[in-house]
N, C-alpha and C positions, 0 to 999 in steps of 0.2 A: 649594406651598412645603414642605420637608422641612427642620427643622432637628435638629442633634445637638448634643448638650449634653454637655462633657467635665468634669467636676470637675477642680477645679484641680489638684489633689495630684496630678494624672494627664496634667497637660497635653501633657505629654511626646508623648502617643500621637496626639497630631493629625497630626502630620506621617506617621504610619503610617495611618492613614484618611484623608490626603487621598492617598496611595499608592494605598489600594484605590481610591478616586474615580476615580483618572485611569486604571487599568484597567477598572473598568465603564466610564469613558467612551469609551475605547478599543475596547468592543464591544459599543456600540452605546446606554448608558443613557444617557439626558439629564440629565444633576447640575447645570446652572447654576441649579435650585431648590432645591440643597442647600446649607444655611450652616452654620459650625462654631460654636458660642459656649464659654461657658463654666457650668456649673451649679452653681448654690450649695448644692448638698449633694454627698455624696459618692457618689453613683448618677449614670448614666449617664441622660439624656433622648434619646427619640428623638418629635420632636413632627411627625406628620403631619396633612396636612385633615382627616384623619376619627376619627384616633386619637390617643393617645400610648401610648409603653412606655417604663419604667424598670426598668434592666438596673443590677445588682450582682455584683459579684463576687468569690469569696476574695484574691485576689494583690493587690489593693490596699486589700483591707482594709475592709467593713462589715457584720458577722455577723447582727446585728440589726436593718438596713434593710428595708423593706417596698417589694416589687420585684415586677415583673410575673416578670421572668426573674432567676436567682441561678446564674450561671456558676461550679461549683466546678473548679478544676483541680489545687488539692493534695490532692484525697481519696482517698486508697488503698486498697483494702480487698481483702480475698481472699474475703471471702464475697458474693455479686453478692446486690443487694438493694434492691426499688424505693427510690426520693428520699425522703429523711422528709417532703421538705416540696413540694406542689405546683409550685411556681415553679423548685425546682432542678432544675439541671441537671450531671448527675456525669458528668465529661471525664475519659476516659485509664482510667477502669479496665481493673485489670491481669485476664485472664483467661486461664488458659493462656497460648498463644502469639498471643491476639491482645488487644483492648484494645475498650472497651465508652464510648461514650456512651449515656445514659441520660435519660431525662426521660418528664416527663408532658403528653401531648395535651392543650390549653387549653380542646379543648371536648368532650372526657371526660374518661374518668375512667382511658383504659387507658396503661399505660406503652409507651412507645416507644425505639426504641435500634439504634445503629448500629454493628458490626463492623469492624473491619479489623487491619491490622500491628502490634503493640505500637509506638508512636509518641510518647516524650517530647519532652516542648516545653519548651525553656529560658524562660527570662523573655521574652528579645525574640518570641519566637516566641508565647511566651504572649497576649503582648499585640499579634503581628500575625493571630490567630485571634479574640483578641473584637474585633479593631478590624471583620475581617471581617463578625463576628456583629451587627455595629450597622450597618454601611452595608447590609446586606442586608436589615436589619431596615425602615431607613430607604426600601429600595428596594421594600418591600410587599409581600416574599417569605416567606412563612407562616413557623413557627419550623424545624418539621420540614427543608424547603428551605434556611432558614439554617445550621445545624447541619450537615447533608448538602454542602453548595459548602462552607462555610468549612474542613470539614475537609479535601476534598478542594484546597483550595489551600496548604495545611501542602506538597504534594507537589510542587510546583510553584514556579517563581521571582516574586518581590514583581512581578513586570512582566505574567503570566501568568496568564489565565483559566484556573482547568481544565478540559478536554475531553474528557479520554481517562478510557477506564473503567477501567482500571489505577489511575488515582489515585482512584479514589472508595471511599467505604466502604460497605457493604451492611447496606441494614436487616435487621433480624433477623425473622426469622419466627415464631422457637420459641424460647420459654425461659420452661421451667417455674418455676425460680426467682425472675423479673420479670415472673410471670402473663403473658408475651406468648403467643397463640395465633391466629395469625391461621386463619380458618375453612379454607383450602384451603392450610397449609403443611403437614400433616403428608400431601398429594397431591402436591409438589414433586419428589418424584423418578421421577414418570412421564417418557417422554422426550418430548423436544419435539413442539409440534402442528405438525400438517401446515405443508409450506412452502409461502411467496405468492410470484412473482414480481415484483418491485417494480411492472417497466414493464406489468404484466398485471392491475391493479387499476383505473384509468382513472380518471376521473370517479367519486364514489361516492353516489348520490342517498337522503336516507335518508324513508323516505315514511310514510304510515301507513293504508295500504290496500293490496287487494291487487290493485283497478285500477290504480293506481298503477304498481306494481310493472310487471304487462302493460304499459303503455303504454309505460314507459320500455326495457323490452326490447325491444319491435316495435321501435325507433326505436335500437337497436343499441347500448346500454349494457349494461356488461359485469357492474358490481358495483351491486348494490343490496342497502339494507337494509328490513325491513319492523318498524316499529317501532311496534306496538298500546299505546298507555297502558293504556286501562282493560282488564284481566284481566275482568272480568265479562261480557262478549260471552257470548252463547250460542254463539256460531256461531266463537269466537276458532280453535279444533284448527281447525276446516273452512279457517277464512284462513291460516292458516300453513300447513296442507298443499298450497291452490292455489298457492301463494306458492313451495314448495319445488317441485312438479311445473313451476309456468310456470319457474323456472331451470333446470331440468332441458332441458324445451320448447324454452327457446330457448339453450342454453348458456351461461347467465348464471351468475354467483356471486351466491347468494342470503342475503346474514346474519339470521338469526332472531334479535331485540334482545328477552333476557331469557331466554325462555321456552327453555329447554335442552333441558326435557326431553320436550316436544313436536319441539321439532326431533333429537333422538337416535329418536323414536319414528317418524318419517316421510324420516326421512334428508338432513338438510340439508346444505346443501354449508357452509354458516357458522354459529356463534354469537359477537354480539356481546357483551361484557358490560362495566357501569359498575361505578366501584368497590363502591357499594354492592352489588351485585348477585354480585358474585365470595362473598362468604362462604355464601351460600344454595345456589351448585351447585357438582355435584359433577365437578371438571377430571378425576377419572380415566375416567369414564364417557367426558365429551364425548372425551378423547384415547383411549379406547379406540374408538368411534364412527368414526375419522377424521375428524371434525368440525375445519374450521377455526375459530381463534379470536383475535378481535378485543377487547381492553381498554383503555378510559377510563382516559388519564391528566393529571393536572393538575401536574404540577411535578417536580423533582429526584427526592424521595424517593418518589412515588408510581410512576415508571418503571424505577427500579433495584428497587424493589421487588419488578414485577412481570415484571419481565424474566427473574427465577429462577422463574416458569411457564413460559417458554420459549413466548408465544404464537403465533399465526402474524403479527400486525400490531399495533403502539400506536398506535392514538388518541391524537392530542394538541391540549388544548382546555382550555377555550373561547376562541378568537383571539381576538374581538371582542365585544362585548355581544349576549347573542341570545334571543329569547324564546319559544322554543320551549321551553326546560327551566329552572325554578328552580335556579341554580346555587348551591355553598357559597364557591366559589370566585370571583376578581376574574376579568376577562378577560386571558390571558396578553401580548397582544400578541405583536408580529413579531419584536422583541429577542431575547426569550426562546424563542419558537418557533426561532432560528433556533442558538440555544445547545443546546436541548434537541438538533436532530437534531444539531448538532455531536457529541455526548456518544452519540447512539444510532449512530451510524456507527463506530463503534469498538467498540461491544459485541457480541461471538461470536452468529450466527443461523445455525444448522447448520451448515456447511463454509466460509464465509465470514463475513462483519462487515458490518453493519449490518441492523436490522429494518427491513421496510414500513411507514411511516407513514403516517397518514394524519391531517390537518389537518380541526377541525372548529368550528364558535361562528363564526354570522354573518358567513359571507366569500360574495360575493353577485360577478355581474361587476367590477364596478369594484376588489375587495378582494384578487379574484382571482389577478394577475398578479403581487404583493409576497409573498402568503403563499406561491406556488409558485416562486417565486425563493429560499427560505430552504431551499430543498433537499428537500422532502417529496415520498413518491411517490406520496399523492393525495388528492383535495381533499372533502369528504365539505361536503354541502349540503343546505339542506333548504328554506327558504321561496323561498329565488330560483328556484328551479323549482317548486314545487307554487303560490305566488302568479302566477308569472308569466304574461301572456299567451297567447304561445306558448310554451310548455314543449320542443316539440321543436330550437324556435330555439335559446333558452337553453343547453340541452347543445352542440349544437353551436361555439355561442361557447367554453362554457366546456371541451372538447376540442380547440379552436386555442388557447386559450392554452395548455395545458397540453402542447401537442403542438411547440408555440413554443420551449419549454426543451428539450425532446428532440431537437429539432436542432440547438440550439445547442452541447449538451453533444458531440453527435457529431462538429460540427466541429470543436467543444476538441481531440479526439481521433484529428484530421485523417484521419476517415473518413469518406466519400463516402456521402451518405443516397443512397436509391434511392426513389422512390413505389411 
């Protein structure tokens, strides 16, 4: 149960948040656990199972309320300059020719902030952008994410998801003036990494050995990843070098997860990396290398983010609950996986539009055949083959379904498959 709490003095704005309602419902959220009330103060409630948040804001007036979040949007200023106060959040500043959201990460300490078209919002508009910023909130999409969609649907009509990357605004990487630095922006204008062919990444097994690895190539998989937790091995270079010679061996694509700089030194065909993991190495090397590369992403702001790397594939996870990795993040679910590629299918990847994705977080046979229906070009797995039985079985299944969409599309296209 999700409920939202309007102060009365604002009641007005219901019927504009049940607007956004019937548009999430529209694609694809479940809202009949969402109820409207009314809050007896003049803060916003957003009461979920496991949380609550209370949202204020300048345009209706409580300067001195104590709020999780503080939406300002009549604050003007020409000198850019982090939040005085952790909880705000400063909309629309004017900078040059384009305009700055602003805010502080809840679980640090660094500033964060979003670019785009200098974009004044009237009243009603005002208040169809936080109506956004509460049902999103409501919907269990971190603040970053909320912030990120709600601006992008400023561009769009009351009836209309955003999809297209035109409408989005792009976080910022650099600015010295809002301490933002993120570790690999000032490498952003390397040119793009090598290109993937979508339909040539297949099945994508991620394992953590480098029998592993062998076996699933004997048995004709195309992409694998080798992905060693513990650094301390003595013998870690020796497995990642057999790991990149057997891809070599058998013409596999072989992603090396982390460890860059052993795979620049032995010539890998891949490096994967998680977000954490991108500030520690160095993208000019790997895209000097020819090295392809693969980044972890978990929501809106995290894939537009990293899409000005220009990688050669995004990760997008965790679909389902999975324990293979401590995540920070909720499980995305298929809704959202299937909005996200909406959104990456229109973003520039070298001479055409859309990146290679690849779908990962606990999707096993059974999970298989929904998460490759939301349009992803492949499906990356880790316990349903390394626990299974037969392992060689298993790939094979999970290469008919995934080869099941690839003909269907073709007949979409009333062109004559051939074996």
């Amino acid at each position: 149960m999700v409920e939202i709490l309007v102060p009365s003095s604002s009641i007005e704005l219901t019927a504009e948040i049940q607007q956004a309602l019937l548009v999430a419902e529209k694609n694809g959220f479940v809202i009949d656990q969402v109820t409207l009330g009314v809050s007896s103060t003049s803060l916003f409630e957003i009461n979920l199972a496991d949380k609550k948040f209370v949202v204020g804001t300048d345009f209706i007036g409580c300067d001195d309320c104590v709020s999780d979040y503080y939406l300002c949007y009549t604050t003007r200023q020409n000198v850019i300059t982090n939040p005085s106060q952790r909880n705000s959040i400063l909309l629309g500043i004017v900078d040059g020719d384009s305009a700055l959201d602003i805010w502080h990460h809840p679980l640090g300490d660094e500033v964060r902030a979003l670019s785009y078209p200098i974009q004044p919002l009237d009243n009603n508009q005002k208040k169809r952008h936080l109506s956004w910023v509460l049902i999103l909130l409501g919907l269990d999409f971190p603040i970053e994410d909320c912030l990120t969609l709600a601006r992008a649907m400023m561009n769009v009509s009351r009836e209309t998801w955003a999809s297209d990357f035109t409408q989005f605004p792009r976080p910022v990487l650099e600015d010295h003036r809002l301490d933002i630095q993120v570790g690999w922006s000032a490498q952003t204008r390397i040119r793009s990494f090598a290109h993937m062919h979508k339909q040539e990444i297949g099945l994508y097994p991620v394992v953590d050995s480098v029998e592993w690895i062998e076996r699933l190539l004997k048995v004709g998989v195309k992409t694998v990843q080798l992905r060693i937790k513990n650094a301390d091995q003595s013998d870690l270079e020796a497995q990642i070098k057999h790991a990149i010679d057997l891809g070599e061996q058998y013409n596999g694509q072989v992603f090396i997860n982390d460890y860059w700089q052993l795979a620049i030194k032995h010539g890998a065909y891949g490096v994967h990396l998680g977000q954490e993991d991108i500030e520690q190495a160095n993208l000019s090397m790997l895209n000097q290398a020819g090295i392809r590369l693969g980044l972890s992403t978990h929501g809106y702001f995290e894939l537009l983010r990293i899409s000005q790397v220009n990688p050669s594939y995004i990760a997008l996870g965790h679909i389902f609950p999975t324990a293979t990795k401590v995540m920070p993040s909720k499980p995305q679910g298929l809704v959202r996986l299937a909005l996200y590629q909406r959104l990456i299918d229109t973003i520039p990847y070298h001479d055409q539009k859309g990146y290679p994705t690849v779908a990962i977080g606990g999707i096993d046979l059974t999970t298989a055949p929904v998460v490759w229906r939301c349009g992803v070009s492949s499906l990356a797995v880790v316990r349903a083959i390394t626990l299974a039985k037969d392992p060689e079985s298993v790939c094979v299944q999970f290469r008919q379904i995934m080869q099941r969409k690839t003909f269907e599309a073709i007949r979409e296209q009333g062109v004559e498959y051939v074996a």
